[in-house]
C-alpha positions as CSV (number, residue, x, y, z in Angstrom):
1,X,0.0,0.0,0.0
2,X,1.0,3.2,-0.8
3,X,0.3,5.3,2.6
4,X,1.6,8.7,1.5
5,X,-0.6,8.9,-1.4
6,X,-3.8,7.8,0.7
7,X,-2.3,10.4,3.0
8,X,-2.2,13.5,1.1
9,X,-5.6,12.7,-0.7
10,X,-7.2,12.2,2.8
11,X,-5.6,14.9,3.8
12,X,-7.4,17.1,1.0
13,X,-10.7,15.1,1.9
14,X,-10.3,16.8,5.6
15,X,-10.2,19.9,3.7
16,X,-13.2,19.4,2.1
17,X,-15.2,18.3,4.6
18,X,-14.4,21.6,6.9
19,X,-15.0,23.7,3.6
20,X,-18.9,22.1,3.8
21,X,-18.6,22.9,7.5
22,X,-18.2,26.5,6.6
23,X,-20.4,26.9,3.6
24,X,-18.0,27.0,1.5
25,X,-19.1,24.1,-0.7
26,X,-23.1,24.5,-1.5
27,X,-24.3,22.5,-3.8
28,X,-21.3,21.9,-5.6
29,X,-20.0,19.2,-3.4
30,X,-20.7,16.3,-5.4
31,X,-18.7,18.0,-8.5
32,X,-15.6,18.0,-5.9
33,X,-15.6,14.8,-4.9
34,X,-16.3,13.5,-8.7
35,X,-13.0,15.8,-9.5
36,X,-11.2,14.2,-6.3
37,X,-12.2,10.6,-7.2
38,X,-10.9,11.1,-10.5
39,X,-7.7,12.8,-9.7
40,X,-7.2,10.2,-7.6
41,X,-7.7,7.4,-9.9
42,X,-5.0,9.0,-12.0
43,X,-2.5,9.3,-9.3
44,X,-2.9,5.9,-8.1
45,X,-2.4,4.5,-11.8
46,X,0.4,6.0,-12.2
47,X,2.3,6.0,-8.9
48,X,0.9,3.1,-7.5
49,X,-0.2,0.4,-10.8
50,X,0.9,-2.7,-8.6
51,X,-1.5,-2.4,-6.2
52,X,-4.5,0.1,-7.2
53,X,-7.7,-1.6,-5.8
54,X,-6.2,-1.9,-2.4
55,X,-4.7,1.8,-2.4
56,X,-7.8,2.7,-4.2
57,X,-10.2,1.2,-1.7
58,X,-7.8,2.4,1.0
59,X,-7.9,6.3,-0.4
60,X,-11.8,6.3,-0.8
61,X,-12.3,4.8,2.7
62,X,-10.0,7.5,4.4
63,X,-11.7,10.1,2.6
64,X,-14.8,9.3,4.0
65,X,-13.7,9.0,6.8
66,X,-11.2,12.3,6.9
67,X,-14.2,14.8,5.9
68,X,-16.6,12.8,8.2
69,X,-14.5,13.7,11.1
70,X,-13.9,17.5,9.7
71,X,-17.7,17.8,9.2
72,X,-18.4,16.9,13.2
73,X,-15.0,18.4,14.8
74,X,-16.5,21.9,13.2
75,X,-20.4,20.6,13.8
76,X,-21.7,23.9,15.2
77,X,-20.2,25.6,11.7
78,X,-21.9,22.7,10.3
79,X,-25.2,22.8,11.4
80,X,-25.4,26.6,10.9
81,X,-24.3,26.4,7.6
82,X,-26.5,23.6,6.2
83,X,-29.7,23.6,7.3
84,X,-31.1,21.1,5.5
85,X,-28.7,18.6,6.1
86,X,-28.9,19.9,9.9
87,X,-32.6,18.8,9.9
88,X,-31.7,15.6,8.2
89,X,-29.2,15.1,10.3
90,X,-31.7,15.5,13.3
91,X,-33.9,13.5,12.0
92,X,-31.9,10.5,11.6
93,X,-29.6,9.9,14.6
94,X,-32.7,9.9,16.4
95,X,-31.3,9.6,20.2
96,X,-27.6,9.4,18.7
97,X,-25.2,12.5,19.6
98,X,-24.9,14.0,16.0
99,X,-21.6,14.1,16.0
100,X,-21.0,10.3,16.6
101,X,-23.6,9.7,14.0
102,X,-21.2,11.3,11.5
103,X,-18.6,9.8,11.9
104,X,-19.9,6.3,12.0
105,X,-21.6,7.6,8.8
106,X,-18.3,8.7,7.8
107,X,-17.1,4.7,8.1
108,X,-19.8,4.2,6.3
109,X,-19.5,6.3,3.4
110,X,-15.9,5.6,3.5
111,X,-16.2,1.8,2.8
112,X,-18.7,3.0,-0.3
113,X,-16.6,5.3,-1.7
114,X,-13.4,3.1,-1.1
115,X,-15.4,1.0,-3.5
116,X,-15.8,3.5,-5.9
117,X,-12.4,4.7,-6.0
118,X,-10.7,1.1,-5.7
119,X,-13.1,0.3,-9.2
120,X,-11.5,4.0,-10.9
121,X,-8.0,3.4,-10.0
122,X,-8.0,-0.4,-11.3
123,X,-9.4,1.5,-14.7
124,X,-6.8,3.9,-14.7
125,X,-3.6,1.8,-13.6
126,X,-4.7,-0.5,-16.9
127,X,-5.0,2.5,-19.1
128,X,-1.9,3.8,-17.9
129,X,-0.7,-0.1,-18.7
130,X,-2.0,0.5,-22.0
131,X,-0.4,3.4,-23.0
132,X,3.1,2.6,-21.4
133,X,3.0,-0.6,-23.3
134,X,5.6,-0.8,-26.1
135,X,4.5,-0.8,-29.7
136,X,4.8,-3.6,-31.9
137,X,7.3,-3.4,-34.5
138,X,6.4,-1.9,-37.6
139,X,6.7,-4.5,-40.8
């Protein structure tokens, strides 16, 4: 496994999650994490080709995890600044502090998107095979 890149890109994932925190990210989260999962793919196709569902899976799963964790260490910022997903939230956890219902969301979420970005970075480590293949000679 490749630790510093699952690393940096969680690191990046904290960001994002205290970004949604603070408003910063309304609406156009989902386009962030598309770009992340993406960019993420590529890096770990081309840094990491041995191994890419397992750092893949391993990326995804500590980025839901890492912006899970942002989201409730900054949940008053949170809730103020979604309301909707405040009253979701609410509604949900039921008796469960909020804050502990994120983050075991956040495992959650992290296990499906560790799916998601183990299945990207197996398709980009073989097109990055692909293209770093030699040629066949010419006749």
């Amino acid at each position: 496994m490749n630790f510093r890149i699952a690393l940096s890109i969680a690191t990046v994932s904290f960001l994002m999650g205290a970004a949604t925190s603070f408003g910063l990210t309304q609406n156009l989260e989902w386009y962030f994490w598309a770009v992340l999962a993406i960019f993420s793919a590529y890096l770990i196709g081309k840094r990491a080709p041995r191994r890419p569902v397992g750092n893949g899976f391993l990326v995804g799963f500590l980025c839901g995890l890492a912006s899970s964790a942002a989201e409730s260490l900054f949940f008053d910022f949170y809730i103020v600044n979604n309301p909707t997903s405040a009253d979701r939230l609410a509604r949900i956890a039921g008796g469960v502090d909020p804050r502990m219902f994120m983050l075991a969301s956040g495992a959650i979420i992290g296990l499906a998107a560790g799916i998601v970005f183990a299945v990207l970075a197996l398709l980009a480590a073989r097109l990055e095979a692909g293209r770093s293949r030699p040629s066949p000679p010419a006749s």
